[in-house]
C-alpha positions as CSV (number, residue, x, y, z in Angstrom):
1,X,0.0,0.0,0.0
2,X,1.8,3.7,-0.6
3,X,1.7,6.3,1.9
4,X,3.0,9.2,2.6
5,X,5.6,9.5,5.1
6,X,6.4,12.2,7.4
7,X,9.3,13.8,9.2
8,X,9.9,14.9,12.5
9,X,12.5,17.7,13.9
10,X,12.5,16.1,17.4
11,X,14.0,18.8,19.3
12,X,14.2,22.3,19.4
13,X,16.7,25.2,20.6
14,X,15.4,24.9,24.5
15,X,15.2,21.4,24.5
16,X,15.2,20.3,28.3
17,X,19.3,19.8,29.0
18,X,18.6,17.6,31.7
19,X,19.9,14.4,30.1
20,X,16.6,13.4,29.7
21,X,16.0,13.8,26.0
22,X,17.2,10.1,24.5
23,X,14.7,8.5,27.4
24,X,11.9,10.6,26.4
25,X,12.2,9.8,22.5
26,X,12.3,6.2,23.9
27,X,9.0,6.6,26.0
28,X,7.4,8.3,22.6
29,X,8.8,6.5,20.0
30,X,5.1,4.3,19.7
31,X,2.9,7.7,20.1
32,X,4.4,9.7,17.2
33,X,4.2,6.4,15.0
34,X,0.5,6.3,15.8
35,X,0.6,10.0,14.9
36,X,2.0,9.6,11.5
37,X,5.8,10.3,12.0
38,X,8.0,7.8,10.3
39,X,11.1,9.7,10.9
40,X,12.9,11.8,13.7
41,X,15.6,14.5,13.1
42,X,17.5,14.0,15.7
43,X,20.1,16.7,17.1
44,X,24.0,16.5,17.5
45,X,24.5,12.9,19.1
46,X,28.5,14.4,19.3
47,X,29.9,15.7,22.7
48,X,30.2,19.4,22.7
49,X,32.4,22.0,24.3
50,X,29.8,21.8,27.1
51,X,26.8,19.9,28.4
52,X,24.3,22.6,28.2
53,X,25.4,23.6,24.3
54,X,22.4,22.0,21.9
55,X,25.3,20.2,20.4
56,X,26.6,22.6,17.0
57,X,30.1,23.3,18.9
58,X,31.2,20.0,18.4
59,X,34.2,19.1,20.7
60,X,34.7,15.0,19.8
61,X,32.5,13.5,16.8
62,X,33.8,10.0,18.7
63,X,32.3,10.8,22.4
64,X,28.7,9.6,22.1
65,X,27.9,11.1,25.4
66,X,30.2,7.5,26.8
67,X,33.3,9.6,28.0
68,X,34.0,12.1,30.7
69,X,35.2,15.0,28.9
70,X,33.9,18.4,29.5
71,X,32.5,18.0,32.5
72,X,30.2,15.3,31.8
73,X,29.8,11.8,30.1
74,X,26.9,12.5,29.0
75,X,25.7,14.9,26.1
76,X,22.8,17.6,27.3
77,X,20.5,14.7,25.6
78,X,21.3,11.8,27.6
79,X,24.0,8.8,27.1
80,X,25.7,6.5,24.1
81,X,23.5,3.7,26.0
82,X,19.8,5.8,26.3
83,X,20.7,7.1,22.4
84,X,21.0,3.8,21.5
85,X,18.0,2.4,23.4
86,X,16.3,5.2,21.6
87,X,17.0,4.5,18.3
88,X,16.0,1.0,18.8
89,X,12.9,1.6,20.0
90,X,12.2,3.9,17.0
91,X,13.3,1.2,14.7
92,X,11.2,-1.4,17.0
93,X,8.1,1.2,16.2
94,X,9.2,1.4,12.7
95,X,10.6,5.1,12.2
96,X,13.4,5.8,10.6
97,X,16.6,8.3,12.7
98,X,18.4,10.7,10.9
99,X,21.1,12.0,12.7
100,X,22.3,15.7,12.5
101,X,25.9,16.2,11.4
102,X,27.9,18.7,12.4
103,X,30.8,19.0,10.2
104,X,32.3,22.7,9.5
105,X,33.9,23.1,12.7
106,X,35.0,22.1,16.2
107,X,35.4,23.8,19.4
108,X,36.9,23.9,23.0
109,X,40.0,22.7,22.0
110,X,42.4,20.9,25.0
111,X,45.7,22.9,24.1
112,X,46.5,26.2,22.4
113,X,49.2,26.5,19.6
114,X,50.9,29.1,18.1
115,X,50.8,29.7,14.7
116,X,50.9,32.3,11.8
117,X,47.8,34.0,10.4
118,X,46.4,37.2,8.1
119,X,43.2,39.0,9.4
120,X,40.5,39.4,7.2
121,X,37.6,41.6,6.4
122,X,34.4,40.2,8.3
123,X,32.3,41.2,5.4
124,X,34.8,40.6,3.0
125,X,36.7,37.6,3.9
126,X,38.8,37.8,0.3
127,X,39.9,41.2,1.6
128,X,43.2,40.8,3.9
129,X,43.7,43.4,6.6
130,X,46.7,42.7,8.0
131,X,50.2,41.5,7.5
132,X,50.7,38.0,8.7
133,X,51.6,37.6,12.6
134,X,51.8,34.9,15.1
135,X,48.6,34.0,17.3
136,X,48.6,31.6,20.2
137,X,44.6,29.6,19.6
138,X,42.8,26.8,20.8
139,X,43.5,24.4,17.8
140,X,44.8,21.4,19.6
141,X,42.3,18.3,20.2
142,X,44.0,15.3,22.0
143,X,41.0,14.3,23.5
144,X,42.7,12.6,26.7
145,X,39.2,11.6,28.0
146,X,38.2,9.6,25.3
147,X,42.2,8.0,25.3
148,X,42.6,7.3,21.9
149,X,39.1,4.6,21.8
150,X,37.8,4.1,18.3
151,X,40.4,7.0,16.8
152,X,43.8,7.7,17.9
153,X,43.7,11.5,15.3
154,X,44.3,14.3,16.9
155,X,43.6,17.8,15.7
156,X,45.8,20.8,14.9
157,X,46.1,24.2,13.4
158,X,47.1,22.2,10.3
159,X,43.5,20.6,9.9
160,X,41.8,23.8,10.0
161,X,42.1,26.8,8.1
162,X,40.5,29.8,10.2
163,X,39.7,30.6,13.7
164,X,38.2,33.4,15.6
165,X,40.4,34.3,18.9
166,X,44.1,35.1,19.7
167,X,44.6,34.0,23.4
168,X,47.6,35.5,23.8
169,X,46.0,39.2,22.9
170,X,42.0,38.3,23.7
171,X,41.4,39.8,20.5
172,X,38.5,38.3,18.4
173,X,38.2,38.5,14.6
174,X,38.3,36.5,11.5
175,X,42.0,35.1,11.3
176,X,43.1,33.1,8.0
177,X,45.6,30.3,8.7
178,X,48.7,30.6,6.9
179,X,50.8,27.3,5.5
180,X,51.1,25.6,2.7
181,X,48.1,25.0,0.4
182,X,46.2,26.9,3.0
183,X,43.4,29.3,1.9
184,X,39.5,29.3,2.3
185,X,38.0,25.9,0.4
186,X,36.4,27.8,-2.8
187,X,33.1,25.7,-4.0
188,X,31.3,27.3,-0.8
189,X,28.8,30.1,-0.8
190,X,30.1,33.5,-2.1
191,X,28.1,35.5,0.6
192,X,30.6,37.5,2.5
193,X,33.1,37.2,-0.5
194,X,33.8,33.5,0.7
195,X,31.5,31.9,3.2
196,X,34.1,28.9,4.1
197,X,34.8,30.4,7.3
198,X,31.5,30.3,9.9
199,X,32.9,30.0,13.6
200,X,35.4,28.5,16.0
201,X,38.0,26.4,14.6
202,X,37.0,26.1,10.8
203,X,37.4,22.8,9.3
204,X,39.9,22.6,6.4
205,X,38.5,20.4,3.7
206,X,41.9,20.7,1.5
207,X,43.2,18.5,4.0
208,X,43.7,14.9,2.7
209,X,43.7,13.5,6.3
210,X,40.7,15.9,7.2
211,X,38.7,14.2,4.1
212,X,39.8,10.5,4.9
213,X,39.0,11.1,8.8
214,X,35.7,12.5,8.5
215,X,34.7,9.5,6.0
216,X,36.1,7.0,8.3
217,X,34.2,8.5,10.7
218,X,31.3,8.6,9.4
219,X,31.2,5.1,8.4
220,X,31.7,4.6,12.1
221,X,28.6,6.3,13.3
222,X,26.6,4.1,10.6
223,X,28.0,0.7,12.3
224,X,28.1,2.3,16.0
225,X,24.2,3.7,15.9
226,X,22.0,1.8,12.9
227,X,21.0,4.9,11.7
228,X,19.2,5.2,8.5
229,X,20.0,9.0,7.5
230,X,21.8,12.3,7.9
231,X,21.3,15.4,8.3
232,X,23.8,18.1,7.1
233,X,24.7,21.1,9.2
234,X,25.5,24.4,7.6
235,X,26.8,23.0,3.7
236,X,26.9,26.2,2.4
237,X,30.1,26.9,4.4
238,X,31.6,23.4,3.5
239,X,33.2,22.4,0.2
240,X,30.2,21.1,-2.1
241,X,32.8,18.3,-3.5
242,X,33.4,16.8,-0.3
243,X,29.8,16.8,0.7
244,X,29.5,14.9,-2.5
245,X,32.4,12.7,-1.9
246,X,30.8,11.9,1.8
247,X,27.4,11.2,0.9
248,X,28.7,8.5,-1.9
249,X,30.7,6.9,0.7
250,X,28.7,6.8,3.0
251,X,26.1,4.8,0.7
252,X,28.2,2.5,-0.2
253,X,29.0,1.7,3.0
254,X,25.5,1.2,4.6
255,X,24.1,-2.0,3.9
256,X,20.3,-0.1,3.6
257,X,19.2,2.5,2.3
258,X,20.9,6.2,3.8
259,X,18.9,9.5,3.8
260,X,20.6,12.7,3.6
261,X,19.2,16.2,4.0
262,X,21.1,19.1,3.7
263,X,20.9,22.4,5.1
264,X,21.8,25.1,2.6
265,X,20.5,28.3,4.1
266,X,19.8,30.7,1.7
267,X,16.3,31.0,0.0
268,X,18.2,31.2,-3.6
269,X,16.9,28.6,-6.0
270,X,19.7,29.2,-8.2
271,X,22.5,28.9,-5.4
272,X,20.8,25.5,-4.7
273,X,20.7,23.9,-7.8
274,X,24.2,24.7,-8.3
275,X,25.0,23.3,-5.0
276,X,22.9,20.5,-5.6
277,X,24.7,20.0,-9.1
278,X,28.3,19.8,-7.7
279,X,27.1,17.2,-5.4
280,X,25.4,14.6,-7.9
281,X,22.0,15.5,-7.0
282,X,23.1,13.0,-4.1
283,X,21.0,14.6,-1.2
284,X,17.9,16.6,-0.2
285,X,18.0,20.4,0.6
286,X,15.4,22.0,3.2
287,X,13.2,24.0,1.2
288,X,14.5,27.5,2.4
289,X,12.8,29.9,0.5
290,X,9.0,28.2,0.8
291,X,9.6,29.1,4.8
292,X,10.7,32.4,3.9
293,X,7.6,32.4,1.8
294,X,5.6,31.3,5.0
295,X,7.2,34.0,6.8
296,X,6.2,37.1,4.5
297,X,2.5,35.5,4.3
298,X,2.0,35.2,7.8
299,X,3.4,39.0,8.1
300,X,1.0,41.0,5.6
301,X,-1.8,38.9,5.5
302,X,-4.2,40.4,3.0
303,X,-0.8,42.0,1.4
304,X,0.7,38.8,0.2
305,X,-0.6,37.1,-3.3
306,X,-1.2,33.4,-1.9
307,X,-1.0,32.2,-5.5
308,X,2.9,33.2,-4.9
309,X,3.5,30.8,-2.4
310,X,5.6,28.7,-4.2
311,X,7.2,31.0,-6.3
312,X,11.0,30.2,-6.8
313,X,10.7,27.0,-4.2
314,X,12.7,24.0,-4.6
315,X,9.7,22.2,-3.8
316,X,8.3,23.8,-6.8
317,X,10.9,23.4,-9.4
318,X,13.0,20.5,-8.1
319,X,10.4,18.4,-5.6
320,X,12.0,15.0,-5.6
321,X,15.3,17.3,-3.7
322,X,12.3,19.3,-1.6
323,X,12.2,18.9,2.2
324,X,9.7,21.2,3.6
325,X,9.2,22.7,6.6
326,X,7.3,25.4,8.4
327,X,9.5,26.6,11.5
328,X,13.1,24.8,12.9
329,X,15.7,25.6,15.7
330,X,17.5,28.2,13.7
331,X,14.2,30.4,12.9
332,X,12.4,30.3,16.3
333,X,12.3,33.7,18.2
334,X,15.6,34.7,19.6
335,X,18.3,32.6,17.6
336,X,20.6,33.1,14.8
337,X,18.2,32.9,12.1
338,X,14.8,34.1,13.2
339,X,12.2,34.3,11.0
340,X,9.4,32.9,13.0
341,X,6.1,32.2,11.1
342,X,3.3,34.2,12.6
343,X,0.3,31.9,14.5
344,X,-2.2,32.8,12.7
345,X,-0.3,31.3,9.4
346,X,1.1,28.0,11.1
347,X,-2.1,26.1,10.2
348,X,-2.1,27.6,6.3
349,X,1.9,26.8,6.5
350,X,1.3,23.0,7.5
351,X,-1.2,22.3,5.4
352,X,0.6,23.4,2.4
353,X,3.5,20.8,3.5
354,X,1.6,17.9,4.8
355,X,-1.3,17.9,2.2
356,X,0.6,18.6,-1.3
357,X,1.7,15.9,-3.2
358,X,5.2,17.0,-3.8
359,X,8.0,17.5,-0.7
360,X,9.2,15.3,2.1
361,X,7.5,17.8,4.7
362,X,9.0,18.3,8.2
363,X,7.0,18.9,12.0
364,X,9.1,21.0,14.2
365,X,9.2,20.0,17.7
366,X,9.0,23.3,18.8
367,X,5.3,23.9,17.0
368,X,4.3,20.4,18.2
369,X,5.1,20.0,21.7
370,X,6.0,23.7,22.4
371,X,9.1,25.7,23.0
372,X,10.7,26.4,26.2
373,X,13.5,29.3,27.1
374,X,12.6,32.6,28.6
375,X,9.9,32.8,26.3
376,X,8.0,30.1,26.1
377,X,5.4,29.2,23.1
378,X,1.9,26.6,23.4
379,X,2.8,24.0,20.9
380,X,0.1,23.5,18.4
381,X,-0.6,19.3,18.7
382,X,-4.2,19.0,18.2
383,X,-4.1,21.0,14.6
384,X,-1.0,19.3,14.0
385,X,-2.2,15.7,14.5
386,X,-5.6,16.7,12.3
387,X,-3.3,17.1,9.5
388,X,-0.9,14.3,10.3
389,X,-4.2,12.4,10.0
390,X,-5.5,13.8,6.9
391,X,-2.4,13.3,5.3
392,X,-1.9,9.8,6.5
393,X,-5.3,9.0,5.6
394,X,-6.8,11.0,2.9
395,X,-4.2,13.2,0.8
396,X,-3.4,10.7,-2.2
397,X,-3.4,10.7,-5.8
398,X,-3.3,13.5,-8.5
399,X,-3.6,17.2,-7.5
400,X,-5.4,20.0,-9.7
401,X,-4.6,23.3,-8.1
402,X,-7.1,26.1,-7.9
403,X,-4.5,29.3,-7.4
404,X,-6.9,32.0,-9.1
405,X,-7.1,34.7,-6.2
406,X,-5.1,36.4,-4.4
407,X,-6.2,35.7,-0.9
408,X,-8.2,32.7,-1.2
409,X,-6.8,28.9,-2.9
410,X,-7.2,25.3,-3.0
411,X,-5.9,22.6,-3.8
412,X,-8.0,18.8,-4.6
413,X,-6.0,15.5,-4.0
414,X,-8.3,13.2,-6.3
415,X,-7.3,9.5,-4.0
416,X,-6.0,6.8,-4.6
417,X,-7.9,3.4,-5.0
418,X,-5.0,1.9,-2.7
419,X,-6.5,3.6,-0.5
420,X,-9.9,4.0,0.7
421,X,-12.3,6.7,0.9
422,X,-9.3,8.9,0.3
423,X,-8.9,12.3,-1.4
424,X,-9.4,16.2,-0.2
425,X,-10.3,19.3,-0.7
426,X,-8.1,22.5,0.5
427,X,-9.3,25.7,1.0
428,X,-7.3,28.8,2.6
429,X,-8.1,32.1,2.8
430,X,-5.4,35.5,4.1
431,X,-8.4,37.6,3.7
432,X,-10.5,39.4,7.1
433,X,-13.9,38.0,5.0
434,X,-15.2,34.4,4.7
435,X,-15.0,33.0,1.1
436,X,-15.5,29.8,-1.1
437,X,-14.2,28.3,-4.1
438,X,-15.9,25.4,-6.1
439,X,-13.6,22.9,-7.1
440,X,-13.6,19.4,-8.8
441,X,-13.5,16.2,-6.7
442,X,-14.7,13.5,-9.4
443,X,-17.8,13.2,-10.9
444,X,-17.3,9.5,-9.7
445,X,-18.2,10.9,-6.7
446,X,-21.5,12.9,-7.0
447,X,-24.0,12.5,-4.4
448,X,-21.0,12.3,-1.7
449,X,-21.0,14.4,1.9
450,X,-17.5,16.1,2.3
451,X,-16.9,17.5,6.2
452,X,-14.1,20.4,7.3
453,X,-12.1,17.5,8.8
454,X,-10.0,20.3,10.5
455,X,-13.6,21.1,12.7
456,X,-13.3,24.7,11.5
457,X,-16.7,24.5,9.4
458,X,-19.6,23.0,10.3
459,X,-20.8,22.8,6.4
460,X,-22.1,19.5,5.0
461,X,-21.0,19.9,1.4
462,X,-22.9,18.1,-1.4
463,X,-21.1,17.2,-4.5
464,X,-23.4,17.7,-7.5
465,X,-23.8,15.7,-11.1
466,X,-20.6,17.7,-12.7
467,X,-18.5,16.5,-9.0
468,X,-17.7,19.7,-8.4
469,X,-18.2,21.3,-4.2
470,X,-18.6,24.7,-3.0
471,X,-16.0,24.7,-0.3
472,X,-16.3,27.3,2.1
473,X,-13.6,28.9,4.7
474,X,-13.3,31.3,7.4
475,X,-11.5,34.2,7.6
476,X,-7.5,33.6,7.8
477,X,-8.1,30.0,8.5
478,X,-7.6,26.8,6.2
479,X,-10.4,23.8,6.1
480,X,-9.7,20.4,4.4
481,X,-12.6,18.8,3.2
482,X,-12.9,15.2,3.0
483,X,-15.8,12.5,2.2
484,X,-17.9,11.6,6.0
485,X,-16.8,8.5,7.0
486,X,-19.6,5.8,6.0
């Protein structure tokens, strides 16, 4: 039988650090399979410079949360033992675990070195602003909790080719590693004249050991977790070959199927099917600039042209690359990347991932369960889980789209006969006035009663002899319209 398969984020930026995470995935693992999740993104598994870090200043890639080594054995999630037990019992409940890789840099290094550098222009890092001179930076990795288990490399200012602090001075800035065949990796984004650089100890991909570690290591986490998919951190700031040369080995290596999603931050369709070109069309990018999209929608309501929603999307133009999300860690209120989707959007936003027939769409943890921090935000389960069901249930087969007005459009999945009584009717509306739309369901299916499954409407719609419906909605608000249940 197909059926459509779902994604999701399982954490957010505020995640509870109380060790706790791993145990309550475990505990959960059967709920969000009844829900209609098949697969978790899962955050860093790596230990980082410190226990309360969400896990993107990776110290050691090899400490699973097994070793004491900043303070801690354990990771802010939990340990190597409740990760596993976690990811078993997602596979036990059939859902897949994609972990999230974070490969651009390191941090919290064990010694400093010293070592010649240029200083470069922060918004120009082509543009050198100083002649070279010695620094004395954390660039030394030994790991001496971890004594040399499952890796005996160690990292030094040779593997990396940019950091951001001179311990000797206390000066920060952006500081180019001199040496031979050192320079910034060049198939990376071009923001900032070269984007290789992002933060801490930048990873030099030039590296021949650098490339054959980070493969090796890779291959490890396969055997040492079962995983069945990655998720890339930050690729627009790591060279597009290697990314390409990692996801291959890595698929030859697993003996299943591997998943990988990339994160290429920047709502450029161009920039992304360029990067998605020099890497063999070997992964899936997050769909960027639909969010963005999201984001203007929810922000001038009757202002924004709905029928542009997908305008320049990769979900639009290359779908079978398209992973589509509403909200994630980076864009929630207060961190790097915010660009929050307003409330009153979030149920528009959702249905346009979950109920389309294009797009591996993604549930943040943060709009399903809530998000925590100083300012903490309801999650959104109960409208979430009506579409999880409608799209577990009813949105199969071919879609006609009805994007004729500006405020108010639909969608009709026709079904599938695999399954039954399937098919659906979407109707949204930006606008401050009720509205309708007649659309076409089948004229297989005149005589039928189609319900507002999302409870929003209480309209009993009729289809006639021709199988069209008048679907009605309310004012900034989105109904899906199925057939009642026999």
């Amino acid at each position: 039988m197909i059926q459509n398969h779902t994604i999701m984020q399982y954490f957010e930026w505020h995640t509870n650090g109380d060790g706790n995470h791993w145990n309550r995935l475990k505990e959960d693992a059967p709920n969000l399979k009844e829900r209609g999740i098949d697969a978790v993104w899962i955050p860093p598994v790596t230990k980082a410079d410190n226990v309360a870090n969400p896990g993107y200043s990776v110290y050691d890639v090899y400490d699973l949360g097994e070793f004491d080594q900043k303070g801690e054995v354990r990771t802010k999630y939990g340990t190597k033992k409740e990760l596993k037990a976690a990811i078993k019992a997602c596979h036990d409940n059939d859902i897949k675990v994609y972990v999230d890789i974070v490969m651009n840099h390191k941090a919290g290094a064990d010694e400093t070195e010293v070592f010649k550098v240029v200083e470069v222009d922060a918004e120009n890092r082509m543009n050198v602003i100083s002649e070279p001179f010695d620094i004395e930076a954390y660039t030394k990795f030994t790991f001496p909790g971890r004594k040399n288990k499952y890796s005996k490399f160690k990292w030094n200012y040779n593997h990396f080719n940019g950091t951001d602090y001179d311990h000797k001075t206390g000066k920060t800035g952006i500081y180019k590693i001199l040496g031979e065949n050192k320079d910034w990796n060049e198939n990376v984004d071009d923001e900032k004249g070269n984007f290789d650089y992002l933060m801490f100890c930048n990873i030099d991909y030039k590296h021949p050991d650098v490339r054959k570690e980070m493969i090796e290591w890779g291959k490890w986490l396969i055997d040492e977790l079962d995983i069945d998919g990655m998720r890339l951190d930050a690729i627009k700031h790591i060279e597009s070959y290697f990314i390409r040369d990692f996801v291959h080995a890595m698929n030859e290596h697993s003996e299943k199927p591997f998943y990988f999603v990339g994160e290429f931050w920047l709502p450029d369709l161009e920039t992304n099917e360029n990067f998605l070109t020099d890497a063999d069309y070997a992964l899936d990018l997050f769909d960027v600039k639909l969010h963005y999209n999201f984001k203007e929608a929810s922000e001038r309501g009757q202002g924004y042209d709905l029928r542009q929603l997908f305008d320049k999307t990769l979900v639009q133009e290359n779908p079978l690359n398209a992973v589509t999300f509403v909200d994630n860690h980076d864009s929630q209120p207060g961190e790097a990347l915010e660009s929050f989707v307003k409330d009153w959007f979030k149920p528009l936003a959702y249905a346009s991932i979950l109920l389309r027939y294009d797009g591996f769409p993604v549930i943040f943890y943060g709009d399903y369960y809530g998000i925590g921090g100083e300012m903490p935000i309801d999650g959104k389960q109960a409208m979430i889980d009506t579409l999880l069901f409608i799209r577990k249930n009813k949105a199969y087969g071919l879609q006609d789209d009805y994007f004729d007005h500006e405020h108010v459009i639909g969608w009709v999945r026709r079904g599938a006969k695999e399954v039954e009584n399937s098919g659906c009717a979407v109707i949204m509306n930006s606008s401050t006035e009720e509205a309708q739309k007649q659309m076409f369901v089948g004229k297989e299916r005149r005589g039928q009663v189609w319900l507002d499954y999302n409870n929003i409407r209480e309209d009993e719609v009729i289809i006639d002899d021709d199988g069209n419906g008048l679907f009605k909605v309310n004012p900034g608000s989105v109904s899906v319209y199925c057939q009642k249940d026999l």
